[in-house]
Each structure stands twice: as C-alpha cells, then as structure tokens.
C-alpha positions in Angstrom: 206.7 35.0 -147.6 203.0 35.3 -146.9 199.6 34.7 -148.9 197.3 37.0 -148.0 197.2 40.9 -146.2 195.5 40.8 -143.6 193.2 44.0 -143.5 194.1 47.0 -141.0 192.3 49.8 -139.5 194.7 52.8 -140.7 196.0 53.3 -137.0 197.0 49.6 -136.7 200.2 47.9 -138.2 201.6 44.7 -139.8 203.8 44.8 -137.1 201.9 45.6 -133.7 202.5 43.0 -131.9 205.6 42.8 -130.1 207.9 39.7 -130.0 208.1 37.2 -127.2 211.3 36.5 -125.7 212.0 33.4 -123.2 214.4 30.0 -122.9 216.7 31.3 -125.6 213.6 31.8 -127.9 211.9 34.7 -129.7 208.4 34.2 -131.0 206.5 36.9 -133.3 203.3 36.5 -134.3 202.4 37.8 -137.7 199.1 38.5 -138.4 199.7 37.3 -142.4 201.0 34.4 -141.2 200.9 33.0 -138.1 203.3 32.1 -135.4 207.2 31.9 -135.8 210.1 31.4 -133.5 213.9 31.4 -133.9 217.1 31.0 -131.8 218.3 33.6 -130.3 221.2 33.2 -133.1 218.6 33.8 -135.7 218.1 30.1 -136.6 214.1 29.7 -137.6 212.9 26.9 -134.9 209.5 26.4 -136.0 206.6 28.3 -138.1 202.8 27.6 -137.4 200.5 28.8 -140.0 197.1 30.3 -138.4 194.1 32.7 -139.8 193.0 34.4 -141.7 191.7 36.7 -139.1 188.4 38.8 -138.7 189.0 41.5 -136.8 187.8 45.1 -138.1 191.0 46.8 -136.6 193.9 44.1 -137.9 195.5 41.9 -135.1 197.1 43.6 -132.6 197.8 41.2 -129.5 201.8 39.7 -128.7 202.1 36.5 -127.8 204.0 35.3 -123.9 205.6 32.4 -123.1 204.8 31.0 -119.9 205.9 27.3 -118.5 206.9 26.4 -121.8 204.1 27.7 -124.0 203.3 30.4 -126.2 200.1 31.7 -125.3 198.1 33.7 -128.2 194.7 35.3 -127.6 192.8 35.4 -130.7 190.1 38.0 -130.5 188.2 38.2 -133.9 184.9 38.9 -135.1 183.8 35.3 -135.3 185.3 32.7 -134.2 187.4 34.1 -131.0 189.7 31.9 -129.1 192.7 31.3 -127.0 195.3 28.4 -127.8 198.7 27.6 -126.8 201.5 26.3 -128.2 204.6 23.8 -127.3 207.9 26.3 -127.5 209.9 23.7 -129.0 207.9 22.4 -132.2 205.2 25.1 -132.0 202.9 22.1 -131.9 199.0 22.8 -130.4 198.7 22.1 -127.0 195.6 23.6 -126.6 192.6 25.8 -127.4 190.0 27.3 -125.9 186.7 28.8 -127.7 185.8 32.7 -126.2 182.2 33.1 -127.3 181.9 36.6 -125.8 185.1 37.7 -127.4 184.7 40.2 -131.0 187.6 42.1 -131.2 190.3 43.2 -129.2 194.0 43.4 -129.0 194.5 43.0 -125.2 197.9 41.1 -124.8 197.5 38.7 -122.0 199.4 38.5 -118.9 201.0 35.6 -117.0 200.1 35.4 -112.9 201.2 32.1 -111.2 199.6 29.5 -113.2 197.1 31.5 -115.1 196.9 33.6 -118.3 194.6 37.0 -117.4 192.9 37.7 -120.7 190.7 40.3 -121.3 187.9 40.2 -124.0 184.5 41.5 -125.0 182.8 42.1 -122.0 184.6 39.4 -119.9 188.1 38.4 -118.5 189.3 34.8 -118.2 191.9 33.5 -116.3 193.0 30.3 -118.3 195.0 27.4 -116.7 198.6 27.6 -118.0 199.1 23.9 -118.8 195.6 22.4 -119.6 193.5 26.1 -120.9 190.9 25.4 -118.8 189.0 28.7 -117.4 189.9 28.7 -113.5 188.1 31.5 -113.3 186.0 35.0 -115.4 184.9 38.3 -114.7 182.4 40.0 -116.8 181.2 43.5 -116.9 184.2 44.2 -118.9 183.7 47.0 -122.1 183.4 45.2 -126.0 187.0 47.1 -126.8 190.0 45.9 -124.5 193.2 46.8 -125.7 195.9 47.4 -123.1 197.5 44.8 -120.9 196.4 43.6 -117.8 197.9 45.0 -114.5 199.0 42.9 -111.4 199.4 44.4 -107.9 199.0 41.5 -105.4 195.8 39.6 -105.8 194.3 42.6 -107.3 194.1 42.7 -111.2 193.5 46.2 -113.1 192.1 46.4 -116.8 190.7 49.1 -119.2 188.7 49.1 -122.1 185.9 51.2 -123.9 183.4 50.8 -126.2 182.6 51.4 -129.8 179.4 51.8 -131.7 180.9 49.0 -134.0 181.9 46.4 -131.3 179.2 47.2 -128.8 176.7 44.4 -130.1 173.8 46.2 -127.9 175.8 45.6 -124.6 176.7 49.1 -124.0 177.4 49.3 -120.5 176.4 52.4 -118.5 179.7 53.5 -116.6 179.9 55.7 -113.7 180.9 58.9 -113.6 
C-alpha cells in the first residue's frame, strides 16, 4: 500500500530501480514509498518510509548494499542527499547533504570502502561506514544517469545535459 504517486517523466517507471540483493537480503526501493527489504523466503524484514521526491523525471536510482548498509543516492530537485541504512532494522546510519546535486538517476557503485556517486556536476566518493566525502570530482554534466565504471584506480562516468537541469552551468565539451 502507498499514499501518494510519485510523478514520472513518460519514459520512466514505478519500477526502475532494480532490487539489491546481499547477506540473504533483497532491498527495493520504491519511489511511493520508500525502502523495503525481505528474506530471501519472502518474509518482509523491515520497511522505511522516505520522500516525497522532487525530481522532474521520477526516481530512478537502485539501492547497494555494501559492509552492511543499504546505500541510496537521492538526487532531487531540492533537497539532494545520500544516506545509508543498517541492513538489519533499516535504521539511519547516516546522511549526507549533496548541494550540487538536482536530478539524476546514477546508481552508485561500491569500490573498497567508498560509494562512487555521480551527481549534478560533481562525483563524490562517500566513506562506507561514516558518509563522509573522502574525496569529489567536479566538471561532471547536470544529467548522470548510468552507473559508474571501475577499471583499476581508474573510474569511468557519463552524463549529459538538459536545458531543464542545466541551471546556467552548461559545460562546453570537446569534440
């Protein structure tokens, strides 16, 4: 059961994001609701309400589980942050503001200790257990939408920009 519809860009869905599977655990993350998480049986563990969201497409980003955490990026119009939560009681462990960040749908990625997220104009590696930022990258386009790619100590991203998104930071790209 939900409250409220979240609203969608017609190319987006209810059911974009993809579930997150780890420690005998699958966690979807339902943009009408919030976060929920069940046994691999089927047995609902836990449900943690979040939004509503601002984003002019829908939410599109998954969750991942890293180091016993479910890690959500929350890219919205206002209001943009990243937070994790305990995989056992789907408790808040912690949150992180992203001030740059107005929309997207980039699903983050786990490297060592870190959580690559990319954003509006910037990419933030987040600390695992505490959410601090170890370390950012801007130069990034306002519209990130696939997942980040690892080869080594080299990290790959894409993105574009939109007249709707671009805030006046439309970055001139090389040919």
């Amino acid at each position: 059961p939900r409250a409220r519809a979240e609203k969608l860009h017609k190319l987006n869905h209810a059911a974009s994001p993809s579930v997150a599977v780890a420690e005998g655990r699958v966690v979807a993350f339902l943009p009408d609701f919030g976060l929920v998480c069940y046994s691999e049986a089927g047995e609902e563990k836990w449900r943690t309400p979040l939004g509503p969201f601002q984003n002019i497409y829908g939410m599109g980003v998954s969750p991942v589980i890293a180091r016993g955490k479910v890690i959500l990026i929350v890219d919205q119009s206002q209001g943009s942050y990243a937070a994790a939560f305990d995989l056992r009681n789907g408790e808040q462990s912690w949150k992180a503001a992203r001030k740059e960040a107005l929309s997207g749908h980039s699903t983050p990625v786990v490297h060592g200790s870190w959580v690559l997220a990319p954003g509006s104009m910037r990419m933030e590696a987040y600390e695992i257990d505490t959410g601090r930022v170890a370390w950012g990258v801007d130069g990034l386009p306002a519209e990130m939408k696939s997942v980040p790619v690892v080869s080594g100590d080299l990290v790959f991203v894409h993105g574009f920009n939109t007249p709707e998104n671009d805030a006046g930071k439309l970055l001139t790209i090389p040919t």
